[in-house]
N, C-alpha and C positions, 0 to 999 in steps of 0.2 A: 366531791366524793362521787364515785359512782354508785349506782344502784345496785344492789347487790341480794341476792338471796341463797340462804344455805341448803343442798338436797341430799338428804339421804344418801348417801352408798350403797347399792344392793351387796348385803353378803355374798364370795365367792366361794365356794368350795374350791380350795389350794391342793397340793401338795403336804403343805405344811400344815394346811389347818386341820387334812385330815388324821395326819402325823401329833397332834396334840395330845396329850392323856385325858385319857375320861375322864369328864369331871371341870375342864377348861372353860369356860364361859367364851363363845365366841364373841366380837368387839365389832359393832359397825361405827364409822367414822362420817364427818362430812365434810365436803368438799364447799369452795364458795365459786359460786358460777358469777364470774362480772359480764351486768350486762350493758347495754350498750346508751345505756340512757345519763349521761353527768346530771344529776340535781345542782350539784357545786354549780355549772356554768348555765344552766336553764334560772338560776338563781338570780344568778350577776346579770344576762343578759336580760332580763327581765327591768333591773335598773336601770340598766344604760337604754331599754329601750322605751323608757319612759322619760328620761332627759334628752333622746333624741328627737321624739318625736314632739314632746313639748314644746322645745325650744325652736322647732322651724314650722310650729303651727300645721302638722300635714298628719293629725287624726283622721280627715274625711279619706283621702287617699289612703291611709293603709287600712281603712277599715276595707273598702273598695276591691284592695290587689287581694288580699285574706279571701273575701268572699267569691270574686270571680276565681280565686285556685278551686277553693269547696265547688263551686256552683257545673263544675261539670260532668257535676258524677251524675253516674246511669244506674238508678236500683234495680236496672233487668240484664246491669252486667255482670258478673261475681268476679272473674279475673283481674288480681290487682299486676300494675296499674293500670290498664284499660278501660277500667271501669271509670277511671277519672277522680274526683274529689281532692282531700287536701292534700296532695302529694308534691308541691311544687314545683308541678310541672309546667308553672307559667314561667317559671325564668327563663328559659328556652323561647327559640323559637325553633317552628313561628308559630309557636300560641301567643307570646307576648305580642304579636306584632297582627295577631284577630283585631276586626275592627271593634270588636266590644270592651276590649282593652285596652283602646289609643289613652298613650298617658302615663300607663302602669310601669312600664320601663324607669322611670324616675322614683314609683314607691321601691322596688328594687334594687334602686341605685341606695338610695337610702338604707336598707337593712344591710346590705352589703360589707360596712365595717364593721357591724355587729358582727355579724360572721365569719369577718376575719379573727375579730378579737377572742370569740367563744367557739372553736371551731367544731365541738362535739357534738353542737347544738345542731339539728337539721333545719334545713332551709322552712320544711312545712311547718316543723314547730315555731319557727323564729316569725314566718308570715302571720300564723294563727294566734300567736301569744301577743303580738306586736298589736294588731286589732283588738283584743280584748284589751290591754294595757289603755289603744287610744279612747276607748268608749267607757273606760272606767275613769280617765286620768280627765274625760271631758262634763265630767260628773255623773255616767251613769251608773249601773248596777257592777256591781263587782260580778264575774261569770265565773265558773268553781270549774276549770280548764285544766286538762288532761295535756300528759305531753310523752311523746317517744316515736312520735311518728317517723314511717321513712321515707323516704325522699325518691321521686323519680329520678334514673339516670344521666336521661338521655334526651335529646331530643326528638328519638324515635317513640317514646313514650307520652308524648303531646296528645291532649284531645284534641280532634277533629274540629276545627273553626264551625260554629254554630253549635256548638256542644251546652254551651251558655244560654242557649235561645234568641231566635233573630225576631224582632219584632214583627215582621211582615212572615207571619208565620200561617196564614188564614183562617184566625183564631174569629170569633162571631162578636169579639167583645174584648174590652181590657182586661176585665176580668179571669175570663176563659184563656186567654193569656199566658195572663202570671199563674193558671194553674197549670199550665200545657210545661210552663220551664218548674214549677217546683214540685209537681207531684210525681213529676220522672225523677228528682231526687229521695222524694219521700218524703216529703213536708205536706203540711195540711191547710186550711183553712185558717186556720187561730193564726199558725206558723207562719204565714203570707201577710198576714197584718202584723204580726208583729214584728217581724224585719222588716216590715215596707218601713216601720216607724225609728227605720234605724238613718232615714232622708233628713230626719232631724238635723244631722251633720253633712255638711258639703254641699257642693256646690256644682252644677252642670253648666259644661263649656261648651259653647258651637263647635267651637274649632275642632273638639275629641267625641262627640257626642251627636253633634245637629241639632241639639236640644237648648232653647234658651238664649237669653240674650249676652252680650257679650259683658256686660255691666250695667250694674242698678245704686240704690243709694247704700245697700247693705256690704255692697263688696268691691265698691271702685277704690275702696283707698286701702283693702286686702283687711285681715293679715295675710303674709305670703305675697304670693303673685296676686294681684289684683284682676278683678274681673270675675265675668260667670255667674250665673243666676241660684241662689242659693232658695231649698224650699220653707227656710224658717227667718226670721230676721238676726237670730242669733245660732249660727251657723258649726259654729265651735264648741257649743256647748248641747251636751248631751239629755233631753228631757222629753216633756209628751207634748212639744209646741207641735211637730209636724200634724198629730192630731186634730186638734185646732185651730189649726190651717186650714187645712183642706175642709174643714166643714164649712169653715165661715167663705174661704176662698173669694175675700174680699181688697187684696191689695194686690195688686198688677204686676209691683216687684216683685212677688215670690211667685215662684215654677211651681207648676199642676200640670205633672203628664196626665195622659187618659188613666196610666196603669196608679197614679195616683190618685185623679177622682173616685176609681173606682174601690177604692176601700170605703167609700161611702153609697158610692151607686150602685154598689152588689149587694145585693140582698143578706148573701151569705157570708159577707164580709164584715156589713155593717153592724149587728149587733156588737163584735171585734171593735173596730174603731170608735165608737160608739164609748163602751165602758172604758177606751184607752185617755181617750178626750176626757173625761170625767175622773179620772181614777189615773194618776201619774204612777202609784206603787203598784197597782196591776200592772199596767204597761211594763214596769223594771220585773215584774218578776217573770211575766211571760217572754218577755225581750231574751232575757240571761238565757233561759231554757232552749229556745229556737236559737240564738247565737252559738250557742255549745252544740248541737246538736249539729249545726252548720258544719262548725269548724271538723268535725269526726265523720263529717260523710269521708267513705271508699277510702277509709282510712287504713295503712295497714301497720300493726304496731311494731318496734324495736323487741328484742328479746328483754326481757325487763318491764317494756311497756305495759298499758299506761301508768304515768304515776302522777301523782296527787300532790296536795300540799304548795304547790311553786308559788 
């Protein structure tokens, strides 16, 4: 079904309506505007996209391609798409082919026959819904996600490579950092720990990253492709281990970037990770919040848009 809402007709003064006898009750009618948003296929592919991604084990990756689409918006741009955010403008290049995306060509390849199969469905929606499905379907919070987004063009409408934030950025600190790339989208403090804690899932490969080793005990025999340094021992599933990690930061197999110690080494961080470590249903309800709010950066909606319920 498509989305649909009925508007008013403004009465016109006719010919004919003036031509009526005294006394005529004039008549407004309504018209039904369809707009451009199918619930019916935002529905279905929501299923299928929960048996695809289950079945080849690759929740970390699309949680991953989801968030580098969102992570480029600029809250001091207002022109859509320029301004960046969940527009999927990574399927192009060469933003797919920025070095902070080696890899994401394959999360791509992956929603791709979703796409064929639900074609009404937009690429941004399909990236964004596809990430909230993986982090729900790996047991975490269900996210209460919006959809009608539209969709970059062009390849002309790409962010600019380091639009994502280059690490060697000459930030004084990890911390200072991660706020230099998320408070030009307009995320906060809580909002930084709480998707750091979304490391819970996946895994860092030298080969696409520089970061990590190339195999430990937790992920030489995969699922998937085997290899890559994962920052929790149970990698696939979605909960508040990354928190507990990093505090204890006591076993050699699990990855600890600096920008991940630092949710404990900030001052202004740590109260954050802190209650996240202690309290797994904080953690889920703060997570959901920052996850949605991700996914609807420099967003710009379908007529119809957004809607609810999917």
């Amino acid at each position: 079904m498509i989305h649909a809402r009925s508007i008013p007709v403004a009465r016109v003064q006719t010919r004919a309506a003036r031509s009526k006898p005294t006394g005529v009750a004039s008549r407004s009618r309504s018209i039904v505007v369809m707009a451009a948003v199918n619930t019916d296929q935002l529905k279905a592919a929501k299923v299928e996209l929960k048996e695809v991604i289950t079945s080849k084990s690759s929740n970390p990756i699309i949680v991953r391609l989801a968030w580098h689409d969102s992570g480029t918006y600029n809250k001091n741009i207002s022109e859509w798409p320029t301004r960046g955010g969940a527009n999927a403008s990574i399927r192009f290049k060469p933003e797919i082919s920025h070095g902070c995306n080696a890899g994401l060509n394959s999360a791509v390849d992956i929603i791709e026959p979703v796409k064929a199969k639900f074609p009404d469905v937009s690429y941004s929606d399909l990236f964004q819904m596809a990430s909230a499905v993986a982090i729900e379907s790996a047991g975490g919070p269900k996210i209460p996600m919006r959809y009608g987004r539209k969709d970059a063009s062009a390849p002309e409408q790409c962010a600019p490579e380091g639009a994502g934030g280059p690490f060697a950025d000459g930030s004084a600190s990890p911390g200072d950092h991660l706020r230099k790339i998320f408070y030009r989208m307009g995320l906060d403090d809580k909002e930084i720990v709480a998707l750091s804690g979304g490391h819970t899932l996946g895994r860092s490969r030298p080969d696409r990253s520089g970061w990590g080793k190339a195999e430990t005990k937790y992920t030489k025999d995969g699922p998937g492709n085997p290899g890559g340094q994962s920052w929790t021992p149970d990698w696939l599933v979605f909960n508040n281990s990354y928190f507990t990690v990093m505090k204890a930061q006591d076993d050699e197999d699990l990855l600890v970037l600096p920008t991940d110690a630092a949710v404990f080494a900030d001052e202004a961080f740590r109260p954050y990770a802190e209650k996240y470590a202690a309290d797994e249903s904080a953690f889920f309800t703060d997570y959901s919040a920052a996850h949605l709010k991700l996914s609807e950066l420099g967003v710009e909606w379908e007529e119809g848009g957004p809607v609810t319920g999917i």
